[in-house]
N, C-alpha and C positions, 0 to 999 in steps of 0.2 A: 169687643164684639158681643151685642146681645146674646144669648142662647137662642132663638125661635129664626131668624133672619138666614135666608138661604144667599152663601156664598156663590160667584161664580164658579170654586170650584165644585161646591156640590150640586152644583146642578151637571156637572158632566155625571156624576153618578146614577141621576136621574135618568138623564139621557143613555147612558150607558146600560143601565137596565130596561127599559123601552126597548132597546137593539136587543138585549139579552130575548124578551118577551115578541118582538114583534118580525122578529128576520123573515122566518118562516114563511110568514103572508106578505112579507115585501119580495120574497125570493116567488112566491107563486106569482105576482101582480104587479111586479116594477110597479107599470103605469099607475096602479091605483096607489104606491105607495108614495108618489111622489104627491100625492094630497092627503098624506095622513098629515095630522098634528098635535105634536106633545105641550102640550101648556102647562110648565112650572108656577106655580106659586112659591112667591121670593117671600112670603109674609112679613110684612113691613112692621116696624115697631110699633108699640101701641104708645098711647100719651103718656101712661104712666113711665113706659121703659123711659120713653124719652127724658122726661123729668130727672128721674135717676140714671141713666147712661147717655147722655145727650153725646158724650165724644165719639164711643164706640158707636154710637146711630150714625152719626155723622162719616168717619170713616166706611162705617156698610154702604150708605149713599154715594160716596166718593168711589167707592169701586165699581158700580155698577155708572156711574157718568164717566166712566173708565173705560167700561165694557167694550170692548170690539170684536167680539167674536161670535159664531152663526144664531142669526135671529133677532127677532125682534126686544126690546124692553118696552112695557107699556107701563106708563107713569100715568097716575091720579091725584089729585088732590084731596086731601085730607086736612079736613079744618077741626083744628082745637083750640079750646079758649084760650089755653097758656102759650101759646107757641102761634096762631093764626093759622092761616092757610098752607099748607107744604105741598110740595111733588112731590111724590115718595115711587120709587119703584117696584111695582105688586106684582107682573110677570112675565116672564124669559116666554117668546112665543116661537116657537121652532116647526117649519111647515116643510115637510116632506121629506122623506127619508136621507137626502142629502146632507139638510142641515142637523137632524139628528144626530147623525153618525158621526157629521163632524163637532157637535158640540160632545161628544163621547167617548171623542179623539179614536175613532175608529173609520176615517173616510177610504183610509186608503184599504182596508179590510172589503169596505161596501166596494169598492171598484173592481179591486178582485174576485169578488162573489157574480157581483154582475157579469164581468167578463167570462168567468168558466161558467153562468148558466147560461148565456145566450149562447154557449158552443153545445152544451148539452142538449135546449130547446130546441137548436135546429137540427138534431137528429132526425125526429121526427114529426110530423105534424100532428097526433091525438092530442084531443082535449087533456087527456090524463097525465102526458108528459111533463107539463109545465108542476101539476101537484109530484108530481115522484120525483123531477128534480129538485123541489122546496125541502121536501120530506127526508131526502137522505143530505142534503148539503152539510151537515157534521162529515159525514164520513169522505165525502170528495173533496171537501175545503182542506183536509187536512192533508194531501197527496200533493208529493213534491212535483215539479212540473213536469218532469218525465215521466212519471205516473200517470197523472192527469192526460198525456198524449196518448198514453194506452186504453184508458180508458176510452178515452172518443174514439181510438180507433177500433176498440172491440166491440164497443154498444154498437157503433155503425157497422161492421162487418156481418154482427150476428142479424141485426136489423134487416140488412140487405140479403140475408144469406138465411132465411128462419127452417129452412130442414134442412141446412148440407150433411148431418147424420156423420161428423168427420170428430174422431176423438179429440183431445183438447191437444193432445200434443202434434194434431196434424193442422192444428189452425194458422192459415198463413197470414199471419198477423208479425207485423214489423213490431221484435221488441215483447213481445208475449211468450213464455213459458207457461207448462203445467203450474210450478208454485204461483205465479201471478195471479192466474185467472184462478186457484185455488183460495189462494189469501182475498181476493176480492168479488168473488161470484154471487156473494149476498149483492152486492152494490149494483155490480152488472144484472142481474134477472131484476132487481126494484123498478132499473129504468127500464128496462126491454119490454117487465111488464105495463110502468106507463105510457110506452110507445103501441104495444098492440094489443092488451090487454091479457098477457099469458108471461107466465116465470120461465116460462121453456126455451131454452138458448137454443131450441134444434139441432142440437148435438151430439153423439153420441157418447157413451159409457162402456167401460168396461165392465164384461158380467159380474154380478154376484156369486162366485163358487162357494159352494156349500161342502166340507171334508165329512167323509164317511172313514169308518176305519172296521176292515172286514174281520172280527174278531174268530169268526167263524171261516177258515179257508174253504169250504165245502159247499157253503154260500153261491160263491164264483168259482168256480175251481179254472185257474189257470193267468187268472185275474190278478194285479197289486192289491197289496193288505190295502192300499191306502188310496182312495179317489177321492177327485176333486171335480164338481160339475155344478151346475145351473141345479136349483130344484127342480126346476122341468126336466134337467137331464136324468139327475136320481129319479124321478120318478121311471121313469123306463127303462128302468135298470131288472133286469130276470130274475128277482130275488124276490124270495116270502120268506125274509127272518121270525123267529119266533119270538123274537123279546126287540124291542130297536131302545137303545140305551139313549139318554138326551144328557149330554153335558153341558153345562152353562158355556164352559172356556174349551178353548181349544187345547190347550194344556194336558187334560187331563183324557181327553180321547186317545192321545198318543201313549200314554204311557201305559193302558188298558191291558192287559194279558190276553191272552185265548180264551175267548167262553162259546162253549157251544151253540150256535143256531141265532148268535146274536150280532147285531150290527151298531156301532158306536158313531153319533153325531156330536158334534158342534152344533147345539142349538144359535148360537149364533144375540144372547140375550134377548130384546124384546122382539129381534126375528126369527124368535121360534114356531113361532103361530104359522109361517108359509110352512113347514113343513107339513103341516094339516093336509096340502094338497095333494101327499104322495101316497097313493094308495097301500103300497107294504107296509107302509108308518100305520097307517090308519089302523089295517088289520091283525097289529100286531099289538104283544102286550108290552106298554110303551110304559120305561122306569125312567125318571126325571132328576137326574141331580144337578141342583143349581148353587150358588154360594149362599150360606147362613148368614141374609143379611136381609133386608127390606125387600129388595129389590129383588134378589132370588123369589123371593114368596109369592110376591107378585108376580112373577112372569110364569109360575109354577101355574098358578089360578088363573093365568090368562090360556095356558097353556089345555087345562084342566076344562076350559070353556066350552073350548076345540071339540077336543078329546076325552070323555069322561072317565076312560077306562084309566087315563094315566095316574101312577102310584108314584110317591117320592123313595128317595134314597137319600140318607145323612141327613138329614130336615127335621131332627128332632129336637127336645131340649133337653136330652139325655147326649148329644154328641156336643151338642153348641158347649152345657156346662162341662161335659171332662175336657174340652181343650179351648175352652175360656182364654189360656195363656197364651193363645194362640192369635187373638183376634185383636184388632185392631177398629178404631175412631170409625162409623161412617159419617162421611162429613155431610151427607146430603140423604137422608132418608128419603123412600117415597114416604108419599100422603095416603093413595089408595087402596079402601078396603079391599081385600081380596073373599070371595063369598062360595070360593068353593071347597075352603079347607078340611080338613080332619081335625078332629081334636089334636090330634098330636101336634100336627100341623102349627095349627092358633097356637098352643101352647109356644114353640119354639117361637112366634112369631113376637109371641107378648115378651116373652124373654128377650129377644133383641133390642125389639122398642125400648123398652125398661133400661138394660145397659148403655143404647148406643152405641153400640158394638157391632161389626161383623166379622165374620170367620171366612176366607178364601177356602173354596173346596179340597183347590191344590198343598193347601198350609196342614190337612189331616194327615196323619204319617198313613204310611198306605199299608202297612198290613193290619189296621184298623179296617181301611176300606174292604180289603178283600175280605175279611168276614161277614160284613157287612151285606157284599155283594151277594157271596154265599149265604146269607141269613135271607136274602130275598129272591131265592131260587136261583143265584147266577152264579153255579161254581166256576172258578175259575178254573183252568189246567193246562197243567206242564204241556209240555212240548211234544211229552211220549203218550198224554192224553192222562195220566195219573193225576187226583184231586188236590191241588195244589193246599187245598187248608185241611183238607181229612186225612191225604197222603195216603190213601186208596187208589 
């Protein structure tokens, strides 16, 4: 066989790659895709092959007068001196996605696609729906058939039902749990939004609780150390602490001691910024410890945006390098400058970047922290109200 002359089989590769390149616009437009067309060039031998490979020319001919499979072959004649006139076969003509597929050996792939979109399509009638079914078909192509029945039965229910305002576990959907619609709510909102031009499933959520930790009993008196509420509900909470402490993790709020006149959150990472809306936060003098890594830095500076009064705690490169042994790989840095550091700040920031390293806040042995705390105004104390690091 020549080297330059295309096989029937490689032309399924051809074809095969078209389907790889063109589904997409065949899943938006059936109709139009049945008038696309892929035209192979089968490159026929030239005179010279011939002279030197006349057998293997010949056998490439003989497989294509062979040929029975989707499409056309269009033959030309080709006249050389040494040989006369021949019909050679120049190219495999394949018209419309039917024949494609199957010369791609993928027909029975196209029938099934067709099928699950035209069930999708008739969910709704928007122009938009036919493109957000073409758009996601990776991820619904690949749902086993019972899946695929939940799917049309959820896109339809929420379709019909756009504010039932009903939690996910109250949806009376045949066959649907929380995990389902969790594992697949990307795919479900893509189509809901190509049916009516919004991601919103009209359904409701469970609130965001936000943990407080009343380090201060005097704060509340009669109160739990420990509440959990809506930031709208902290906000109306009767309290003017004097210090509000921001921990990146939840972790580390809990394990807090007793400090006077102060109140300890879970910033909750890059949802610390809502706390901006509660007024005692606002008015107080807000100390921010986040983990010594990219990410911490940033949400410090995002947080610092806000609130300009806010000061860090363990954010330096005096803590990061004495407990170096401590930290571990960040596999995913941020990218983003942060512009409202300290020196000290930058410094510790540059030191991370540089290692690639970061430090969990919780991974600091903690009677480090507590001098720490005490070095920035927030003595901790005992129980009986004595200075737990001066022991006064």
């Amino acid at each position: 066989m020549t080297r330059n002359e295309i096989t029937p089989a490689q032309t399924r590769e051809r074809a095969h790659a078209a389907v790889r390149s063109r589904l997409r616009d065949w899943l938006t437009d059936p109709v139009a895709a049945q008038a696309d067309v892929l035209n192979i060039a089968l490159k026929p031998p030239t005179e010279r092959r011939l002279a030197t490979q006349s057998e293997s020319a010949r056998d490439w001919v003989r497989l294509w007068h062979e040929y029975h499979g989707p499409g056309a072959v269009d033959w030309e004649p080709r006249r050389w001196p040494s040989f006369g006139t021949q019909n050679v076969p120049v190219r495999l003509r394949l018209s419309g996605a039917d024949q494609i597929c199957r010369a791609a050996e993928q027909a029975t792939r196209w029938r099934r696609l067709l099928s699950r979109r035209e069930k999708l399509v008739a969910l709704g009638r928007s122009d938009g729906l036919p493109g957000a079914v073409a758009a996601t078909f990776p991820r619904w192509e690949t749902l086993d058939d019972d899946d695929f029945i939940r799917l049309i039965a959820t896109t339809d229910w929420l379709l019909k039902n756009p504010r039932s305002g009903l939690l996910i576990r109250q949806l009376p959907i045949e066959g649907v749990d929380t995990k389902w619609l969790r594992a697949h709510r990307r795919l479900v909102e893509n189509l809901v939004d190509g049916a009516r031009g919004s991601t919103d499933l009209g359904i409701g959520n469970l609130p965001s609780l936000r943990e407080i930790v009343l380090l201060d009993p005097a704060l509340l008196p009669g109160m739990p150390k420990v509440l959990a509420s809506t930031v709208a509900g902290l906000a109306e909470l009767p309290i003017t602490p004097s210090t509000v402490l921001i921990l990146e993790n939840r972790e580390g709020v809990h394990a807090l001691p007793p400090i006077p006149g102060t109140v300890a959150i879970a910033g909750g990472g890059n949802a610390v910024t809502d706390l901006t809306a509660i007024e005692w936060v606002r008015h107080a003098d807000i100390v921010y410890w986040g983990d010594l890594d990219t990410h911490g830095v940033v949400i410090l500076d995002r947080l610092r945006r806000r609130l300009p009064q806010v000061r860090s705690l363990l954010m330096d490169p005096a803590t990061f390098t004495r407990f170096r042994h401590l930290c571990v790989p960040e596999p995913a840095p941020a990218t983003e400058d942060p512009s409202t550091l300290t020196d000290t700040e930058f410094a510790a920031l540059l030191a991370i970047r540089a290692s690639g390293l970061r430090l969990e806040q919780e991974r600091i042995p903690w009677p480090y922290v507590l001098q720490q705390l005490a070095a920035a105004g927030l003595p901790v104390v005992h129980s009986d109200g004595s200075d737990l690091i001066a022991g006064n």
